[in-house]
TORBA-636876 format. One record per atom (N, C-alpha, C, O, CB): residue number from 0; y, z, x. Coordinates in steps of 0.02 Angstrom, whole numbers, plus 50000, padded with zeros to 5 digits. Glycine has a CB too. Layout:
N
NUM|Y|Z|X
...
! end
This chain:
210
0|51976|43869|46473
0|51909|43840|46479
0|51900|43784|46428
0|51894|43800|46369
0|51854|43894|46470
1|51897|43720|46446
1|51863|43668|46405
1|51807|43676|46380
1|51771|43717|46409
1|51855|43617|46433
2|51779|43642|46320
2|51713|43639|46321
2|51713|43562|46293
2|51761|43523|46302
2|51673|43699|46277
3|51641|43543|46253
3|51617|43481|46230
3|51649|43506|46146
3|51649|43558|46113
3|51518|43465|46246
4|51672|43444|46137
4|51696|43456|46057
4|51633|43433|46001
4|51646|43415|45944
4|51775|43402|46040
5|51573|43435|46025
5|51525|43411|45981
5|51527|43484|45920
5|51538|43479|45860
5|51442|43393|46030
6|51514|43541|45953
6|51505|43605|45887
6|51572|43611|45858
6|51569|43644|45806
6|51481|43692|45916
7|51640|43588|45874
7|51679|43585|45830
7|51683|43540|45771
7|51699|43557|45714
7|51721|43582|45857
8|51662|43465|45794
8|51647|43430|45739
8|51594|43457|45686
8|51594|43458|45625
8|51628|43370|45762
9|51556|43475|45727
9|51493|43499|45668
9|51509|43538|45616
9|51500|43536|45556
9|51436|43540|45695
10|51547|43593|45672
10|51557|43644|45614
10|51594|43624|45565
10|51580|43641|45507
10|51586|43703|45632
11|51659|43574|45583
11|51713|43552|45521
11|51663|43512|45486
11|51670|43520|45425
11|51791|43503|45543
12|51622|43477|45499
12|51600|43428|45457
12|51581|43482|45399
12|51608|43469|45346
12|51538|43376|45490
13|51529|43554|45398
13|51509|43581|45347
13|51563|43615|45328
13|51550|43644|45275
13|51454|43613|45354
14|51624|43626|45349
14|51689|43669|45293
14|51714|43611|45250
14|51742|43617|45195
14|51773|43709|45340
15|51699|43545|45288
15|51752|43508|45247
15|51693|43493|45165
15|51710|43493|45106
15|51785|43416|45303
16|51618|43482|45200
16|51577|43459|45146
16|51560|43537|45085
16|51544|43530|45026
16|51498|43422|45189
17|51567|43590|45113
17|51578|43621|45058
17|51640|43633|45021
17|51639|43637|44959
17|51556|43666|45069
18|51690|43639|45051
18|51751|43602|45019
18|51763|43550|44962
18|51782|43562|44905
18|51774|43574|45064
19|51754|43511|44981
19|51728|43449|44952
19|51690|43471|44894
19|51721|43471|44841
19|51685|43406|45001
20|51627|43491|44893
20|51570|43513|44847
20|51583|43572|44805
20|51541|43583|44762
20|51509|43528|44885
21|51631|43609|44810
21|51680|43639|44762
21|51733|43646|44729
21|51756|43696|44703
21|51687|43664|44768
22|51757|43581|44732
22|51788|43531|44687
22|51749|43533|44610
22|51788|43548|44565
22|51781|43454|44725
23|51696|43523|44593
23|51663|43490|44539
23|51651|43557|44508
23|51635|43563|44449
23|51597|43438|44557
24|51657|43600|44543
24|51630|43673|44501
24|51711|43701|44460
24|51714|43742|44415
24|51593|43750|44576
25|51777|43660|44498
25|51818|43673|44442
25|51834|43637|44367
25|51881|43640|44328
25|51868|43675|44470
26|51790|43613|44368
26|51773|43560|44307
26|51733|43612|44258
26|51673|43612|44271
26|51717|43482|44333
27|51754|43662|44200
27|51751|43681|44174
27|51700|43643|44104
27|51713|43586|44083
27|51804|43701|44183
28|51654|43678|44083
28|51622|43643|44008
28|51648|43671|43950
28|51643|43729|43930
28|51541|43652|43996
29|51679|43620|43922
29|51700|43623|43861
29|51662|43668|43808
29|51607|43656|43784
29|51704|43561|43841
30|51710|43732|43792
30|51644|43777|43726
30|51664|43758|43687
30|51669|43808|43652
30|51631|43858|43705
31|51683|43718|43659
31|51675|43691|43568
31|51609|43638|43582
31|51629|43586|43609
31|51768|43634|43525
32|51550|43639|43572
32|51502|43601|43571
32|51481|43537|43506
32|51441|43490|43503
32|51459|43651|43578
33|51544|43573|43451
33|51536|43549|43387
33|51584|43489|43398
33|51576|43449|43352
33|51553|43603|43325
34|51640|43465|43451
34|51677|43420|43452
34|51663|43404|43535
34|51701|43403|43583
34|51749|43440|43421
35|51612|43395|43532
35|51587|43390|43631
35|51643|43351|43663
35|51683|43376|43702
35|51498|43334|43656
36|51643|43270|43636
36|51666|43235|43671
36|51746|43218|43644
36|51775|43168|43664
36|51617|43185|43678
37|51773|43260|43603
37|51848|43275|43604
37|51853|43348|43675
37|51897|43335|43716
37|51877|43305|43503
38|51823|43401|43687
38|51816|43424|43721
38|51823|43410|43809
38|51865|43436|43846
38|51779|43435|43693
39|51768|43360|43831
39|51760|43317|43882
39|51820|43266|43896
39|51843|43254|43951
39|51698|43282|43870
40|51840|43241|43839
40|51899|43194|43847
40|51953|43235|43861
40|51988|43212|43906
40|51915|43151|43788
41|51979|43306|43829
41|52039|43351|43859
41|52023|43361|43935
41|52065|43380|43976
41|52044|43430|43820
42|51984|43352|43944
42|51960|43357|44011
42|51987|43328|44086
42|51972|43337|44145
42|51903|43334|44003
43|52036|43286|44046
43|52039|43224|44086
43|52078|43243|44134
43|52059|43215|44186
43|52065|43162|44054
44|52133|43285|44145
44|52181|43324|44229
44|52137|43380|44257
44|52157|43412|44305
44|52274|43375|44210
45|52070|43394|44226
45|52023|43401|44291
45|51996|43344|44333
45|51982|43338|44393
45|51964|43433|44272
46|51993|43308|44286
46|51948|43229|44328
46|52002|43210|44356
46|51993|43205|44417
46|51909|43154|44277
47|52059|43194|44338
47|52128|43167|44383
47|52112|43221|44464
47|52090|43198|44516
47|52230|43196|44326
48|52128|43282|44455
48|52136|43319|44500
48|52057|43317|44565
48|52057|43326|44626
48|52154|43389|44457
49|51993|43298|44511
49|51931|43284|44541
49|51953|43260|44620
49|51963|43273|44679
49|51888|43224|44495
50|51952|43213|44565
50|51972|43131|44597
50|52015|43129|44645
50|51999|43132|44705
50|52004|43081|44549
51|52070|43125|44627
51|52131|43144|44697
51|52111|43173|44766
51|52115|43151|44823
51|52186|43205|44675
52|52085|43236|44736
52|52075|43297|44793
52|52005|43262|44826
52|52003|43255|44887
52|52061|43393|44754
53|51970|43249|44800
53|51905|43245|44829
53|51882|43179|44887
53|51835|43172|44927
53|51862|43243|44765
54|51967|43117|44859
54|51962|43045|44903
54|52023|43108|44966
54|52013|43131|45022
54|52010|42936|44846
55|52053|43111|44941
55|52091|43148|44994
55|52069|43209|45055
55|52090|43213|45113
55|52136|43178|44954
56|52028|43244|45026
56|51986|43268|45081
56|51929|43217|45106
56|51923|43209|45167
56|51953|43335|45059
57|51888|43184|45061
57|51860|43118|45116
57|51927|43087|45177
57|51919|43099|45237
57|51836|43034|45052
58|51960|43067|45164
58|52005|43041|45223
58|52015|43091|45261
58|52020|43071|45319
58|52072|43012|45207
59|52023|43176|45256
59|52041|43199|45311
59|51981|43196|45357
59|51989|43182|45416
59|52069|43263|45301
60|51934|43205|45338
60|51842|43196|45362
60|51860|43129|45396
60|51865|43125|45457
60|51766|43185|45283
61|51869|43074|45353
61|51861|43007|45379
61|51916|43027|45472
61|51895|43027|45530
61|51907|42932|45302
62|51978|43039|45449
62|52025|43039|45510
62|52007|43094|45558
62|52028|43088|45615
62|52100|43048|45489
63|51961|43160|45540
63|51945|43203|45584
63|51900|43182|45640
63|51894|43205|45696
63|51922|43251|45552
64|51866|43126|45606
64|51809|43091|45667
64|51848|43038|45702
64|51835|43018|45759
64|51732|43048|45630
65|51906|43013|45659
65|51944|42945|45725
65|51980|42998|45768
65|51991|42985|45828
65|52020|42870|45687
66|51998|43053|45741
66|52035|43103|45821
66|51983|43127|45843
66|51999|43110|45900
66|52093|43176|45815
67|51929|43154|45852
67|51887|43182|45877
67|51844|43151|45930
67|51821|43172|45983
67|51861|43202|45833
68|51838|43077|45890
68|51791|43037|45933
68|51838|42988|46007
68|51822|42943|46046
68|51747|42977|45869
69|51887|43020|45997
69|51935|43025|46053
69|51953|43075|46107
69|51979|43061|46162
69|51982|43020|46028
70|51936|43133|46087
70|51930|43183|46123
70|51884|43184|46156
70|51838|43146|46140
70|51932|43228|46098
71|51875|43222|46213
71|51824|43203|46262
71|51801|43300|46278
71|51744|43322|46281
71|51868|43143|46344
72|51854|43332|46284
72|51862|43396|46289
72|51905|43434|46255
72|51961|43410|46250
72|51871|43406|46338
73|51891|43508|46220
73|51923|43554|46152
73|51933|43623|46221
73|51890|43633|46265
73|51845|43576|46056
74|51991|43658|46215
74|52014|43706|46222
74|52035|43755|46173
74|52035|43741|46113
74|52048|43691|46251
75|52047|43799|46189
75|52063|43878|46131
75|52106|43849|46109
75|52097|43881|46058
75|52089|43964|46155
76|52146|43819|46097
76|52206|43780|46069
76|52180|43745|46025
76|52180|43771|45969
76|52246|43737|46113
77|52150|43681|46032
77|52129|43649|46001
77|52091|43682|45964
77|52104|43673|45904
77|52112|43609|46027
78|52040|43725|45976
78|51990|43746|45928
78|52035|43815|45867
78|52012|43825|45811
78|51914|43782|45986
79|52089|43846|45889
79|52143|43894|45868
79|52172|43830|45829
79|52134|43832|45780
79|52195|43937|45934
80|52207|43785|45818
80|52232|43741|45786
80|52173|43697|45707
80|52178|43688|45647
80|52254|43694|45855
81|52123|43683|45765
81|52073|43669|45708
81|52039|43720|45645
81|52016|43702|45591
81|52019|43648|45744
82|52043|43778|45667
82|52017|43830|45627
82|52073|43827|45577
82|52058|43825|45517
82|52004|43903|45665
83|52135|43826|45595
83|52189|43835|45543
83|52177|43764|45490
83|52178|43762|45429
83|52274|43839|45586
84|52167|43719|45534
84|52138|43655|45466
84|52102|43626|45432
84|52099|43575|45398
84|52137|43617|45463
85|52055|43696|45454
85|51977|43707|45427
85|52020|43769|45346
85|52016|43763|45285
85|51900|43765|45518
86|52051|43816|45385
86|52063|43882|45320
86|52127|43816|45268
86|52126|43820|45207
86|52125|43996|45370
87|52165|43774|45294
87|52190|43738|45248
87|52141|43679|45188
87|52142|43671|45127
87|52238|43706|45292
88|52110|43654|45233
88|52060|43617|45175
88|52005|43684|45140
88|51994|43683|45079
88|52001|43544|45224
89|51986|43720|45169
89|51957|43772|45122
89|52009|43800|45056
89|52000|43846|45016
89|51937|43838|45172
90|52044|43770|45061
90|52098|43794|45005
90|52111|43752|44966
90|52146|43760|44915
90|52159|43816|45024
91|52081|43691|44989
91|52098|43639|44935
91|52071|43630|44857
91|52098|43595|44814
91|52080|43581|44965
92|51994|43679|44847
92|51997|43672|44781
92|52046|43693|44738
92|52066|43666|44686
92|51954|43692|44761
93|52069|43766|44779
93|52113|43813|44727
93|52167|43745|44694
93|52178|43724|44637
93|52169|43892|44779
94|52190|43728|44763
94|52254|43689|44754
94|52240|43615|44686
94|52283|43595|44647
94|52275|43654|44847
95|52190|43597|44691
95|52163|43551|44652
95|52152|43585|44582
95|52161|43547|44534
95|52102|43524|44684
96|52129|43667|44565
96|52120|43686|44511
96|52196|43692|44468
96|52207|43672|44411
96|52079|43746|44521
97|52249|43730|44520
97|52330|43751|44500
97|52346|43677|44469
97|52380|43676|44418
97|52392|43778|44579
98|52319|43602|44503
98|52353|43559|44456
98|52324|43541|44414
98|52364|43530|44368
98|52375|43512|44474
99|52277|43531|44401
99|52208|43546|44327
99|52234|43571|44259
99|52236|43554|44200
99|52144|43618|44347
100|52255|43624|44301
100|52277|43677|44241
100|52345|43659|44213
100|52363|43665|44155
100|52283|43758|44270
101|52378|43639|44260
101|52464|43629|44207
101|52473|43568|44191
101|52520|43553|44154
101|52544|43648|44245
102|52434|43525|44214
102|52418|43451|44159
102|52403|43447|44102
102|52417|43411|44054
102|52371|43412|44171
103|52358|43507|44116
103|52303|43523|44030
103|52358|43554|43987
103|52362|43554|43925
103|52220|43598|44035
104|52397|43580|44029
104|52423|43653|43974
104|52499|43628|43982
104|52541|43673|43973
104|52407|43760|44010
105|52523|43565|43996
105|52581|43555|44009
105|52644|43575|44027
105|52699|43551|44012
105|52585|43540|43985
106|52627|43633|44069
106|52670|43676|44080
106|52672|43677|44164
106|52614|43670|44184
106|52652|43742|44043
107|52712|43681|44209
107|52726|43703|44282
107|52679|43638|44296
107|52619|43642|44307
107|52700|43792|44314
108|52719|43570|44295
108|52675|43523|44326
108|52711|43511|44393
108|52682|43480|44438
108|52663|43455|44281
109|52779|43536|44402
109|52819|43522|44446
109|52801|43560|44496
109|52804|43533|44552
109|52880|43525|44428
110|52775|43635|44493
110|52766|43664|44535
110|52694|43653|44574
110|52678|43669|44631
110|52782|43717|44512
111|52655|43619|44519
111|52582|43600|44539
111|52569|43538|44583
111|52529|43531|44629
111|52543|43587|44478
112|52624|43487|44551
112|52622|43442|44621
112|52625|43448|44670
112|52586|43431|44715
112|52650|43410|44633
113|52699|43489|44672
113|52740|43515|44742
113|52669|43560|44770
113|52649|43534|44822
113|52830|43575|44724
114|52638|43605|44756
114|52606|43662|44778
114|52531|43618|44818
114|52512|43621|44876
114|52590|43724|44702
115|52501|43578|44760
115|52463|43528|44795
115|52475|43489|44848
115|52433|43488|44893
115|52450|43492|44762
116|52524|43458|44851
116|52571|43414|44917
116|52566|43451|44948
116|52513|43445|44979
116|52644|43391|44922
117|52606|43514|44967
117|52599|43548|45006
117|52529|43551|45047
117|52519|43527|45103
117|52617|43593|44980
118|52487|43581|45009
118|52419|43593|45050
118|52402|43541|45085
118|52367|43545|45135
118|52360|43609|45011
119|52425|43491|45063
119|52395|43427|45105
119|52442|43389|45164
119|52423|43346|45204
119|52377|43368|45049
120|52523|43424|45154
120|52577|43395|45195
120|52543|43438|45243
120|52523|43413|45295
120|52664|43401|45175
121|52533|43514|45230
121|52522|43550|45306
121|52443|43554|45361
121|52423|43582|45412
121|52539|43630|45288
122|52415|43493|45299
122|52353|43466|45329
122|52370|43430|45385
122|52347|43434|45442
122|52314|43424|45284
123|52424|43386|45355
123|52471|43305|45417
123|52500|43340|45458
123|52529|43303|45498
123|52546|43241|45383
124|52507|43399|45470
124|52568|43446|45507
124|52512|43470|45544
124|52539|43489|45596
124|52622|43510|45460
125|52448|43480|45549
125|52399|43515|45620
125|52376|43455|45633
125|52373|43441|45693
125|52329|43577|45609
126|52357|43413|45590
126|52324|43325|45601
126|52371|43317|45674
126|52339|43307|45726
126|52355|43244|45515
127|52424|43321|45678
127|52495|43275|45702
127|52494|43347|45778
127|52498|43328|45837
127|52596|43273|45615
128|52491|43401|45766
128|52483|43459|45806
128|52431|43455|45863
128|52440|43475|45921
128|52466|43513|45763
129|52361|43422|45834
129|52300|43424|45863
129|52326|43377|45927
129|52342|43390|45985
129|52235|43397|45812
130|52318|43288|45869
130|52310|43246|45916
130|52364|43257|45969
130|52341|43242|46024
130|52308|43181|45888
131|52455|43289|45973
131|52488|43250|46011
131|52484|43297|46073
131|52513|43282|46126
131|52557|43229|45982
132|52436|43373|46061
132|52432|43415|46095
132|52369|43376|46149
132|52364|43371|46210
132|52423|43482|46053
133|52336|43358|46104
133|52272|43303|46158
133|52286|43264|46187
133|52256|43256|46240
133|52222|43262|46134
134|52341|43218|46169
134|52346|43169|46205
134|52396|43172|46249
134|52404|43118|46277
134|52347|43122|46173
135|52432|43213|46265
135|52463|43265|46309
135|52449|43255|46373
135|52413|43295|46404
135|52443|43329|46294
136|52478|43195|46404
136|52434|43166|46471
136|52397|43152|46487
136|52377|43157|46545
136|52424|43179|46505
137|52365|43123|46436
137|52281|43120|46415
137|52235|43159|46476
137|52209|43140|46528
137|52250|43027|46410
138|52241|43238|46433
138|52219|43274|46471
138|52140|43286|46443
138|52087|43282|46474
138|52267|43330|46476
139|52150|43301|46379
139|52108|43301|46315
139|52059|43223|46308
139|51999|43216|46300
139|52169|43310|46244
140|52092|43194|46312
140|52060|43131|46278
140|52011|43073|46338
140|52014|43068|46400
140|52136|43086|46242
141|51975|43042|46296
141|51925|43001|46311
141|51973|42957|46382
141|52033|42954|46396
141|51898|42952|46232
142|51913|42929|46411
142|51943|42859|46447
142|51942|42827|46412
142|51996|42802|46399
142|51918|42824|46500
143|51871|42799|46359
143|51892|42744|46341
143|51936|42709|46288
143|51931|42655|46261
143|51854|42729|46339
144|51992|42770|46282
144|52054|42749|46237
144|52118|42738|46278
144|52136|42781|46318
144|52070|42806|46181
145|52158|42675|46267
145|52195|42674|46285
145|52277|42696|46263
145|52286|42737|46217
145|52176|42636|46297
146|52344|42660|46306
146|52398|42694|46261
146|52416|42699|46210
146|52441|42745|46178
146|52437|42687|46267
147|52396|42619|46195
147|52419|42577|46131
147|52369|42600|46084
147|52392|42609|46028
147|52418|42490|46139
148|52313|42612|46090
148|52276|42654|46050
148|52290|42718|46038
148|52276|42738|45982
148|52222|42655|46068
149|52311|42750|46070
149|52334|42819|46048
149|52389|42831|46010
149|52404|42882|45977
149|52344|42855|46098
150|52427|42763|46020
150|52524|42752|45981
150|52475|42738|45934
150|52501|42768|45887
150|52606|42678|46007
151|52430|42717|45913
151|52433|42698|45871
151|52382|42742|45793
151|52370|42730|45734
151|52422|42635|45899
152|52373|42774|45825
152|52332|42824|45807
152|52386|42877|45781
152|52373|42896|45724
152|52285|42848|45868
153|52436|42902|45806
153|52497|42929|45816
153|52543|42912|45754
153|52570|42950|45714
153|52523|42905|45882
154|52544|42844|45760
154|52600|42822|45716
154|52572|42814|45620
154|52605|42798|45571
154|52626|42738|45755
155|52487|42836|45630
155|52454|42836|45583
155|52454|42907|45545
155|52437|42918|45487
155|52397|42813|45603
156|52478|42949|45592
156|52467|43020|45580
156|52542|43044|45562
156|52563|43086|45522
156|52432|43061|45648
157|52572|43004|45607
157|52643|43033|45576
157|52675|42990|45511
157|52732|42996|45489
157|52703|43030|45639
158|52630|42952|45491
158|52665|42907|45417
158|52614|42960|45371
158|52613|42930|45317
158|52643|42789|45405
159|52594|42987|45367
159|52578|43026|45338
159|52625|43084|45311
159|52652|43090|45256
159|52536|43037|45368
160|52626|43122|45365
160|52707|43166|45361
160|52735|43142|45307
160|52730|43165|45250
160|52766|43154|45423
161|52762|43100|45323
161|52846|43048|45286
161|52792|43048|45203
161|52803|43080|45151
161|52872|42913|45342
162|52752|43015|45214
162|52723|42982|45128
162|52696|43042|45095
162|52703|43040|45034
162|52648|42913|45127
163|52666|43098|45118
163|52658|43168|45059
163|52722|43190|45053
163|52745|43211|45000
163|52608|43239|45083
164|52753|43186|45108
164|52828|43224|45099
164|52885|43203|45027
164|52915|43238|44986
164|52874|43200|45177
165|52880|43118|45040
165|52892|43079|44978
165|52866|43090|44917
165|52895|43093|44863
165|52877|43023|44986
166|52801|43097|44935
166|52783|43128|44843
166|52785|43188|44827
166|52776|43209|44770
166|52714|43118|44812
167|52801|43233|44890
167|52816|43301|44853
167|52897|43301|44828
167|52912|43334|44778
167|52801|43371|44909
168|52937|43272|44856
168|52994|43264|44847
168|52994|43253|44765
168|53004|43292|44719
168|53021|43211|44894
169|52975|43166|44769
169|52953|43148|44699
169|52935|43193|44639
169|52965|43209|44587
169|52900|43114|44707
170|52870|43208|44667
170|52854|43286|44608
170|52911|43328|44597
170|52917|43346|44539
170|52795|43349|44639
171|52947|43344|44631
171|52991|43387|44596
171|53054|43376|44533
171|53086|43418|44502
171|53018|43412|44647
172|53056|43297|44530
172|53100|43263|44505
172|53042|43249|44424
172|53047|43279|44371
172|53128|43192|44566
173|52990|43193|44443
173|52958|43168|44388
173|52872|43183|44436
173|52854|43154|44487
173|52991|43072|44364
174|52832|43240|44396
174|52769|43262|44428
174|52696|43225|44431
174|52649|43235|44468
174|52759|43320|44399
175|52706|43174|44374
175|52683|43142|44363
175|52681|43058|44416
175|52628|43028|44429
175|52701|43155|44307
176|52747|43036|44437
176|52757|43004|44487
176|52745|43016|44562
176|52718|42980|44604
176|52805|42994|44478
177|52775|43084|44568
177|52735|43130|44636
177|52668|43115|44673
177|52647|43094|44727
177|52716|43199|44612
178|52641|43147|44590
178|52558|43138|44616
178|52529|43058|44614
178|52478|43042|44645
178|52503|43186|44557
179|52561|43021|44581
179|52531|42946|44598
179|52554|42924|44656
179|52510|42891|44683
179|52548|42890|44549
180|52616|42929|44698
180|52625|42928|44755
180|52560|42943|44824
180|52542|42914|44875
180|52677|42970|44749
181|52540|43005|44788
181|52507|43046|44844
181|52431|43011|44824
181|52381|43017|44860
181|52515|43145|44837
182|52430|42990|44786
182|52359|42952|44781
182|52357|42884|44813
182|52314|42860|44849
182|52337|42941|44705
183|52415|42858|44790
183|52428|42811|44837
183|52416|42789|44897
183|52404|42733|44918
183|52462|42811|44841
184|52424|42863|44934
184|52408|42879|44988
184|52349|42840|45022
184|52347|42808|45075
184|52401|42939|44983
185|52285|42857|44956
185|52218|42842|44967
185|52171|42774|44998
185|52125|42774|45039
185|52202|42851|44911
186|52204|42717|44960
186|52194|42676|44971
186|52216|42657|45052
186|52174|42653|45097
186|52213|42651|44920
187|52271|42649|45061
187|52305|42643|45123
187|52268|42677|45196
187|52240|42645|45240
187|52374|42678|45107
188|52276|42750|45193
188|52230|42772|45242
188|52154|42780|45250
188|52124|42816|45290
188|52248|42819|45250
189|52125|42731|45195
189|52076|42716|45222
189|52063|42641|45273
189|52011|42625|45302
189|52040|42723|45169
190|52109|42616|45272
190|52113|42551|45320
190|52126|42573|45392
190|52163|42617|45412
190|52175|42497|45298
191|52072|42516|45437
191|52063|42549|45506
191|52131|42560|45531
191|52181|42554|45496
191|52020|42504|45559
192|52131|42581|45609
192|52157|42588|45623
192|52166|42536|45682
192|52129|42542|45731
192|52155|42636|45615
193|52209|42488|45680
193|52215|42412|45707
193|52215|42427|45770
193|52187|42381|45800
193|52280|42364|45688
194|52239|42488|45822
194|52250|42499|45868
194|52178|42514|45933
194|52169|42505|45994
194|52293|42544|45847
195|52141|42541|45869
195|52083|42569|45868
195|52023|42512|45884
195|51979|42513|45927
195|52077|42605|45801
196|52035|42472|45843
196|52003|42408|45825
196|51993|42356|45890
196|51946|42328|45917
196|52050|42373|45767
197|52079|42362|45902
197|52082|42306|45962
197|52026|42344|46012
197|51967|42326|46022
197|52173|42293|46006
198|52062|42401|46040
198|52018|42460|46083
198|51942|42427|46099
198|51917|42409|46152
198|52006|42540|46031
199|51921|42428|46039
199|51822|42442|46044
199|51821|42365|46049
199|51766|42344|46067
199|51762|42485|45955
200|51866|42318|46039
200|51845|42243|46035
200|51833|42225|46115
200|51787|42200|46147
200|51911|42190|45995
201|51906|42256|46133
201|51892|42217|46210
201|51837|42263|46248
201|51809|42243|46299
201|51974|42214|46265
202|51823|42329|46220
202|51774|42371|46267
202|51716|42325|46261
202|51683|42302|46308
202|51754|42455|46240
203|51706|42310|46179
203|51639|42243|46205
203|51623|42195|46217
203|51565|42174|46226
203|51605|42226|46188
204|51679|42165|46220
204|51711|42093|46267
204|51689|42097|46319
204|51653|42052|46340
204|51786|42082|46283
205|51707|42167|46366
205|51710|42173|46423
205|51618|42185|46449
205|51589|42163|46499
205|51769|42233|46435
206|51602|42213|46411
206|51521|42223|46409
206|51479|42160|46411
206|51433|42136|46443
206|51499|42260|46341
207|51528|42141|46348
207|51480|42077|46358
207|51479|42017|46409
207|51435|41973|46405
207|51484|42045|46304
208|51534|42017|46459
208|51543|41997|46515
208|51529|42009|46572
208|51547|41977|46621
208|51578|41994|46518
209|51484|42072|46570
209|51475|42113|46617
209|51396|42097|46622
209|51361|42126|46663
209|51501|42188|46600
! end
């Protein structure tokens, strides 16, 4: 049985925003009050980890609405697949706290990269699950997307794969390089998606000719 994928978005939209919004509660207050802002300044691989985790779940949000708003119809599959990448970003503070902690304490940074990557490689691993299961004869998906829009959508989801994979790799070598890799990330996937772009141009080309 199909349905309308509107209550799936909804619902992800509030796992991902409390997600998100419990990030900041692993930001611990400094109890030496007598050296506050030597305190606040040790502080600083919570704010690294803030930061990271918190642009990085914005992009999965940001990319959950460019696959979604492609979908036209959600099946037990799809919605069985999404739940699993709903319980993976619900896990992302932990994963954001484990690297917090061995920055601060300089100890197991290798395993904290790697362990962080992870949570977020097997984010790109249902990302990549969802869409190619949707677009699957475009059985799932909108009319008004086309092929080249969907390759291209595709080829956005699977460079993902490859580039956390790279910085987890990385992390295991130098952990510190790892995780700038994976931030790296950030910048990059927030740029449209060109495929996407063309898509809606000629849809209002065509409108406007009409």
């Amino acid at each position: 049985m199909e349905r309308d994928p509107l209550r799936t978005v909804v619902f992800s939209d509030a796992v991902i925003a409390i997600a998100i919004t419990l990030l900041v509660l692993e930001i611990r207050v400094p109890q030496d009050a007598q050296d506050l802002l030597h305190g606040l300044i040790t502080l600083w691989p919570s704010y690294l980890a803030y930061v990271v985790t918190f642009m990085l779940i914005g992009q999965i949000w940001a990319n959950h609405h460019v696959m979604f708003d492609q979908i036209r119809r959600v099946d037990r599959v799809v919605l069985f697949l999404n739940t699993v990448l709903l319980m993976d970003i619900a896990f992302l503070p932990f994963a954001a706290s484990v690297l917090a902690q061995a920055f601060h304490e300089g100890h197991g940074q290798r395993t904290a990269v790697v362990f962080h990557g992870l949570t977020f490689e097997l984010a790109a691993i249902l990302f990549n699950v969802i869409w190619e299961y949707a677009r699957r004869n475009h059985r799932l998906l909108a009319t008004t997307i086309d092929s080249a829009g969907a390759r291209a959508i595709s080829w956005r989801f699977r460079l993902a794969l490859v580039w956390i994979a790279t910085g987890i790799l990385l992390g295991l070598l130098v952990p510190a390089l790892g995780l700038a890799v994976i931030a790296a990330f950030i910048p990059f996937y927030w740029l449209p998606i060109q495929g996407e772009i063309a898509r809606v141009k000629r849809r209002r080309d065509s409108g406007g000719q009409a």
